[in-house]
BAROKOL-359086 format. One record per atom (N, C-alpha, C): residue number from 1; x negated, y, z negated. Coordinates in steps of 0.02 Angstrom, whole numbers, plus 50000, padded with zeros to 5 digits. Last residue first. Layout:
N
    k      X      Y      Z
  NUM      X      Y      Z
...
//
This chain:
182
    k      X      Y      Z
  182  50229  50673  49657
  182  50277  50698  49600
  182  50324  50703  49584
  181  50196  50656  49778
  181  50197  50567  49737
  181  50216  50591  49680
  180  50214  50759  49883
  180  50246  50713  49883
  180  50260  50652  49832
  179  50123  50826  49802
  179  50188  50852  49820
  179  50233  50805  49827
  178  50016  50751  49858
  178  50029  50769  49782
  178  50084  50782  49784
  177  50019  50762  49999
  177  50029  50688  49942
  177  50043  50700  49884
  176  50008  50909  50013
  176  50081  50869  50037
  176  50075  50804  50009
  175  49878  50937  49972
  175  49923  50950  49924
  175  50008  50909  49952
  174  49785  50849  50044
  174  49784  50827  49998
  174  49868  50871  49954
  173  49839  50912  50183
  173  49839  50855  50169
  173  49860  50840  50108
  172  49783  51051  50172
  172  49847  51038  50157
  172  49869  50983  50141
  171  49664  51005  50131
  171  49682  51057  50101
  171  49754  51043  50100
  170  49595  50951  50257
  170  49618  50932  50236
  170  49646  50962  50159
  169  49608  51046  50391
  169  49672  51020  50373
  169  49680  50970  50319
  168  49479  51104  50370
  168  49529  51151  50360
  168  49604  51088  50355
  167  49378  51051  50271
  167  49370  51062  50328
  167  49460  51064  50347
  166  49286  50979  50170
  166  49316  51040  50158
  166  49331  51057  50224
  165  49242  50852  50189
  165  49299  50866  50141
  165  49334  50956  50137
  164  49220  50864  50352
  164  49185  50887  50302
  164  49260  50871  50254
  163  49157  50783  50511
  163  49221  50839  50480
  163  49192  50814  50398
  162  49136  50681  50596
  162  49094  50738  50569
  162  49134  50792  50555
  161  49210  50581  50649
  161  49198  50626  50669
  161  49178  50697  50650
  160  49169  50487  50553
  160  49149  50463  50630
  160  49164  50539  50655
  159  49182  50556  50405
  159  49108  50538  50458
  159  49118  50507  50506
  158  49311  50554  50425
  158  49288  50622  50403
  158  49208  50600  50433
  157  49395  50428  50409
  157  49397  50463  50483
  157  49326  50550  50477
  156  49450  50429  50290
  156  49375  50389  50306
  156  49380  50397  50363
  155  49542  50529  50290
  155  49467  50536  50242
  155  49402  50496  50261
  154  49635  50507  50371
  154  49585  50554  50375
  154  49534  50536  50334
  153  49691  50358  50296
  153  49640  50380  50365
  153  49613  50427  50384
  152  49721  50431  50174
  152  49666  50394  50176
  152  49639  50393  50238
  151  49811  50521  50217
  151  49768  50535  50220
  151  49709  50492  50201
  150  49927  50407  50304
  150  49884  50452  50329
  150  49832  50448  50305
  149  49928  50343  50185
  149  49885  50302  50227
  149  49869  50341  50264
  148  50015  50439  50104
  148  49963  50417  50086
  148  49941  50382  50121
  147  50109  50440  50213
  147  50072  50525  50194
  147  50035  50484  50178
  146  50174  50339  50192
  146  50153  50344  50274
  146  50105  50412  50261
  145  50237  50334  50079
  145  50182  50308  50080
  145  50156  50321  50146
  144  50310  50436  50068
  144  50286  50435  50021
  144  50218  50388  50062
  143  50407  50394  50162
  143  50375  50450  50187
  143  50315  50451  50153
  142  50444  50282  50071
  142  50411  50252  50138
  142  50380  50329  50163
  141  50519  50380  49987
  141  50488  50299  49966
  141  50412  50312  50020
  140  50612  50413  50040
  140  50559  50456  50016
  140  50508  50432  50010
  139  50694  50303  50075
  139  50666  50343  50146
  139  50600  50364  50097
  138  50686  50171  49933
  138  50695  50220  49964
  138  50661  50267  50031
  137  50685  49975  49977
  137  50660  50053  49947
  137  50696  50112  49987
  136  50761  49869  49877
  136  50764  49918  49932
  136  50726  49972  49916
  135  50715  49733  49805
  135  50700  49783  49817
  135  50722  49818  49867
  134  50825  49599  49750
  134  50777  49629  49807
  134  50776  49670  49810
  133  50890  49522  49659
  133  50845  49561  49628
  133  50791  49587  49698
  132  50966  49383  49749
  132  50965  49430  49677
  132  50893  49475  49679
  131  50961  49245  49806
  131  50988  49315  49815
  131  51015  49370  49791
  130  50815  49133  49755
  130  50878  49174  49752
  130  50901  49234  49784
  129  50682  49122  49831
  129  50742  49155  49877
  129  50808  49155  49851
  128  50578  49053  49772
  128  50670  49011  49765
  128  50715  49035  49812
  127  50518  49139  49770
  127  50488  49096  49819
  127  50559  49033  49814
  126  50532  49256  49679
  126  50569  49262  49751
  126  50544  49206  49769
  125  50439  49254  49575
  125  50430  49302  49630
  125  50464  49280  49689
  124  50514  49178  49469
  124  50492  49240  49458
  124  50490  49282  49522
  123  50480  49058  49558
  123  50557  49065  49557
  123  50547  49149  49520
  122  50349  49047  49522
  122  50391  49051  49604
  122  50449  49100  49578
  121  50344  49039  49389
  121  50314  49106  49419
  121  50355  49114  49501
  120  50484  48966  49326
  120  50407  48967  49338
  120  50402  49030  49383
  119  50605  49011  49260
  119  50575  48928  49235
  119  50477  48931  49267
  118  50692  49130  49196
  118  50660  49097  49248
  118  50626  49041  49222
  117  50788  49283  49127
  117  50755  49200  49098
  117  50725  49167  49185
  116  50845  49373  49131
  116  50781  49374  49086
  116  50748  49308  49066
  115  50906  49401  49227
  115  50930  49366  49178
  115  50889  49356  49106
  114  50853  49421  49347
  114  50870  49353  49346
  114  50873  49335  49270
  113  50856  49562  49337
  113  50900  49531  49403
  113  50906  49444  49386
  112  50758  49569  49230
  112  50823  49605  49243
  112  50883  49561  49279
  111  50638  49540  49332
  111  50658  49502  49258
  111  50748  49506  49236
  110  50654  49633  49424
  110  50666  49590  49448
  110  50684  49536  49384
  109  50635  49741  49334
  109  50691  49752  49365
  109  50709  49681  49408
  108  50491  49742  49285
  108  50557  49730  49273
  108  50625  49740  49284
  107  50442  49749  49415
  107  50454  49676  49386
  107  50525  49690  49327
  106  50462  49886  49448
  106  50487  49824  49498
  106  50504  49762  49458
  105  50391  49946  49338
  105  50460  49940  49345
  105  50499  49886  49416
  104  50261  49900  49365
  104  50288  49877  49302
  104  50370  49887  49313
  103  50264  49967  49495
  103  50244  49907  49491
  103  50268  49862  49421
  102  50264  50102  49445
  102  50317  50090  49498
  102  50307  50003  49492
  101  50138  50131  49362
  101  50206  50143  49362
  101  50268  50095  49384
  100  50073  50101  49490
  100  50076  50074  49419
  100  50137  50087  49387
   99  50087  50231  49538
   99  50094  50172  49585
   99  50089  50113  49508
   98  50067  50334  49469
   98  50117  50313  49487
   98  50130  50271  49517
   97  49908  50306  49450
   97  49954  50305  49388
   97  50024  50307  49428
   96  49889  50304  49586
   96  49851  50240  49543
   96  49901  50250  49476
   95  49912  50470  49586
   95  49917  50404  49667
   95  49916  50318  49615
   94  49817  50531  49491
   94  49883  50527  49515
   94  49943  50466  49540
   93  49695  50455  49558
   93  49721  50456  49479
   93  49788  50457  49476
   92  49689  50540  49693
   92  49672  50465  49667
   92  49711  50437  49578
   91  49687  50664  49626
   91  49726  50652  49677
   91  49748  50564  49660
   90  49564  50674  49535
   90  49633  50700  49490
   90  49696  50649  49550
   89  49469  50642  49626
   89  49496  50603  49566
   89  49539  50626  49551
   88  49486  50696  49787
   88  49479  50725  49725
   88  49509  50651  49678
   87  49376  50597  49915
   87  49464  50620  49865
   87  49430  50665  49835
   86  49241  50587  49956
   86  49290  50601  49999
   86  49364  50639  49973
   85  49170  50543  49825
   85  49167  50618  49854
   85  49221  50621  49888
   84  49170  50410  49792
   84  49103  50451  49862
   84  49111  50510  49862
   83  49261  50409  49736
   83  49214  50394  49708
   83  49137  50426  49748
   82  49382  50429  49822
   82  49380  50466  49774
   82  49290  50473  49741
   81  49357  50302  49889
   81  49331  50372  49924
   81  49338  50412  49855
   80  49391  50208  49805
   80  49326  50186  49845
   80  49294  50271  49865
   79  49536  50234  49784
   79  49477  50240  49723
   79  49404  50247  49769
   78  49571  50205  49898
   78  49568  50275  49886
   78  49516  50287  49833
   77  49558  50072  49915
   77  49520  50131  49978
   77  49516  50196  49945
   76  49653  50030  49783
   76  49566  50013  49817
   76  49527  50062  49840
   75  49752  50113  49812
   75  49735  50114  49770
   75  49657  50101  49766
   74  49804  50070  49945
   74  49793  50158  49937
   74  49772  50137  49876
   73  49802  49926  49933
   73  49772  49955  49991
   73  49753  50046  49982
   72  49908  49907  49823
   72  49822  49875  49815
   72  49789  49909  49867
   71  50021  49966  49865
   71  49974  49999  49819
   71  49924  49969  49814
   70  50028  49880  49987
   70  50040  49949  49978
   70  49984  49993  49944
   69  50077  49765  49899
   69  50006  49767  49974
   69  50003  49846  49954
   68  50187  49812  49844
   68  50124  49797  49804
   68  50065  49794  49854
   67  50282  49826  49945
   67  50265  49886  49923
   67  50201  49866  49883
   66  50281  49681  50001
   66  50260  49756  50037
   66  50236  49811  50015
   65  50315  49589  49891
   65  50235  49574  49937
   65  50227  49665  49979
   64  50445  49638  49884
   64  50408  49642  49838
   64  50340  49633  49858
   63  50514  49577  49989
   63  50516  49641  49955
   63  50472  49663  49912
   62  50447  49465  50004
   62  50439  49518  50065
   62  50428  49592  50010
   61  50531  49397  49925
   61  50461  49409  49900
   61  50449  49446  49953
   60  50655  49395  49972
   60  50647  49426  49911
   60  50576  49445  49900
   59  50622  49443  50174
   59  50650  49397  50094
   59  50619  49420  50035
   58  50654  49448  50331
   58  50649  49471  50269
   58  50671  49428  50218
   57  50669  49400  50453
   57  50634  49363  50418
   57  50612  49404  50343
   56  50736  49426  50591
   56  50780  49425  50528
   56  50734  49377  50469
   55  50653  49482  50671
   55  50659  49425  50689
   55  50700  49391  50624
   54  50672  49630  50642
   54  50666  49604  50712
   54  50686  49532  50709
   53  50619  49639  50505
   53  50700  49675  50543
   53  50709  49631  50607
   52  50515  49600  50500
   52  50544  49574  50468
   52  50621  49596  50503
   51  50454  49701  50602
   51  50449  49606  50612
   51  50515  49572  50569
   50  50447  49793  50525
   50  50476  49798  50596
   50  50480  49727  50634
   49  50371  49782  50406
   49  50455  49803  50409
   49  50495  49785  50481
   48  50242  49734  50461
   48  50301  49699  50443
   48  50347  49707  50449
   47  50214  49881  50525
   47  50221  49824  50578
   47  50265  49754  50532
   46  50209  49962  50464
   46  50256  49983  50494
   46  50266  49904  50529
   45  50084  49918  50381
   45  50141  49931  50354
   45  50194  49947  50391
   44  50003  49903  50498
   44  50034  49817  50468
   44  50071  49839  50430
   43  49927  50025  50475
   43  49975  50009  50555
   43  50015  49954  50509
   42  49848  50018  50405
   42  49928  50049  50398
   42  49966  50030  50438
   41  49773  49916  50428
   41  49793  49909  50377
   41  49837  49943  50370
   40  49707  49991  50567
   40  49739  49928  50565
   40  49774  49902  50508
   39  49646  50097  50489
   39  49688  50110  50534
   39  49746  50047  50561
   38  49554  50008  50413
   38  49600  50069  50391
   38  49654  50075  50416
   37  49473  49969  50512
   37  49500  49897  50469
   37  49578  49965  50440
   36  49420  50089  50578
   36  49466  50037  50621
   36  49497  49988  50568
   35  49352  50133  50465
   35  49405  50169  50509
   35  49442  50134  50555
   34  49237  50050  50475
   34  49292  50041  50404
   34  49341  50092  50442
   33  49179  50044  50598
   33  49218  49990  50557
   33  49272  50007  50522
   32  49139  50208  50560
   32  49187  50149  50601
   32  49231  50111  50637
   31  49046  50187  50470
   31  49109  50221  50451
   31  49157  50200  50530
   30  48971  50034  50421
   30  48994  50070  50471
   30  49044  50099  50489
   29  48959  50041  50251
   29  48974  50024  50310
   29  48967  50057  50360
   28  48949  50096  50106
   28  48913  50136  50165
   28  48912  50076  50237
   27  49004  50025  50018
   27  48923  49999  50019
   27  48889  50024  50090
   26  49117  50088  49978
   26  49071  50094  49943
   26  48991  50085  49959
   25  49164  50054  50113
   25  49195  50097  50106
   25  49120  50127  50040
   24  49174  49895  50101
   24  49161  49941  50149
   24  49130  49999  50112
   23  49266  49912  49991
   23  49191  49878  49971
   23  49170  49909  50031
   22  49355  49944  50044
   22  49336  49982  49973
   22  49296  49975  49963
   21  49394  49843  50118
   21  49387  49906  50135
   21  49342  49956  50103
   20  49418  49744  50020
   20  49368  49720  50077
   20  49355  49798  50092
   19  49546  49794  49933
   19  49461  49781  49926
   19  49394  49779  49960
   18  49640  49777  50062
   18  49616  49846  50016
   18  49535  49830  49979
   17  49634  49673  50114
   17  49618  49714  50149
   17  49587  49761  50107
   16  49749  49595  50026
   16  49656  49559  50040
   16  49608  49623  50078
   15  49842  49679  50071
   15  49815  49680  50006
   15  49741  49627  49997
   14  49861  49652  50232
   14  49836  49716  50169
   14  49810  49704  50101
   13  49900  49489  50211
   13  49821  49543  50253
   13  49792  49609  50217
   12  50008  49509  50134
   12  49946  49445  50114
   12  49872  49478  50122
   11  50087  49565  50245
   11  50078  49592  50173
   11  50002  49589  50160
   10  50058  49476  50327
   10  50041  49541  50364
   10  50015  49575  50288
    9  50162  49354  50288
    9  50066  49366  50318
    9  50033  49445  50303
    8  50267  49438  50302
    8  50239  49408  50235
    8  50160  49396  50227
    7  50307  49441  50447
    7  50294  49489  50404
    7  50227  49477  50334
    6  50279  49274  50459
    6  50221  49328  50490
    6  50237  49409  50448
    5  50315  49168  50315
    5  50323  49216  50378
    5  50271  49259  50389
    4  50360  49104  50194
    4  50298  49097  50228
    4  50318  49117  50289
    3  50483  49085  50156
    3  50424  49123  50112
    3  50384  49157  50180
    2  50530  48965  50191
    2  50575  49055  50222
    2  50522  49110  50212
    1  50492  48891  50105
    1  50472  48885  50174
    1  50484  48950  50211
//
């Protein structure tokens, strides 16, 4: 019941988000649109944490529903632009192999935390709310990801305001994510 919170919503939103975007994003939407759904999809990363803190509604699957929204949302959108041109693939690739990464080691670390044994998928993902195996993430963590929604929002920000992949700030952009997801 604890599950089911407005942070937790918010997660739910992003990661239904990332596709929807991507599909945007692929089938030449109204750049936008898809710049407002974008912009609204990072925003909801500052906006759970800050719900969940606020109204003491954090929980095991929180932990875990945040950072995975996360990567379905920069993974989707980003593949989506990588593909148009907007990314570099190598960037995208990068971004998608460490975020994978990071996703196989959550679980197991949550498998870990309960012993290596569980009875069903709930109780797997926190919906028991044992008080075991919750993710903290790290500051770098979260800088980590506030760079990557940045530049996704630049990128699909690049045709409402007629700015070019090559167009002077995003150069640095792309190398401070790299920098950063190494």
């Amino acid at each position: 019941e604890r599950n089911f919170n407005a942070p937790n919503a918010l997660c739910v939103g992003r990661i239904v988000a990332g596709p929807a975007l991507a599909y945007g994003v692929a089938s030449g939407a109204s750049p936008e649109l898809v710049l407002g759904g974008v912009a609204a999809a990072a925003f909801t990363d500052y906006l759970d944490g800050f719900l969940a803190r606020r109204w003491k509604q954090g929980t095991i699957l929180g932990s875990y529903l945040d950072p995975i929204a996360d990567k379905v949302f920069v993974g989707c959108v980003g593949t989506a632009l990588a593909l148009e041109g907007s990314l570099p693939v190598w960037l995208v690739g990068l971004l998608v192999s460490r975020d994978a990464i990071h996703v196989v080691g959550g679980a197991w670390r949550r498998a870990g935390a309960l012993g290596w044994k569980w009875k069903t998928v709930g109780e797997f993902l926190g919906f028991d709310d044992k008080p075991r195996g919750a993710l903290r993430p790290l500051f770098i963590g979260k800088v980590n990801t506030a760079l990557q929604m940045a530049l996704i929002t630049f990128a699909v920000s690049e045709p409402v305001f007629a700015a070019h992949a090559g167009s002077p700030m995003m150069a640095p952009a792309l190398e401070l994510v790299a920098d950063r997801t190494v």
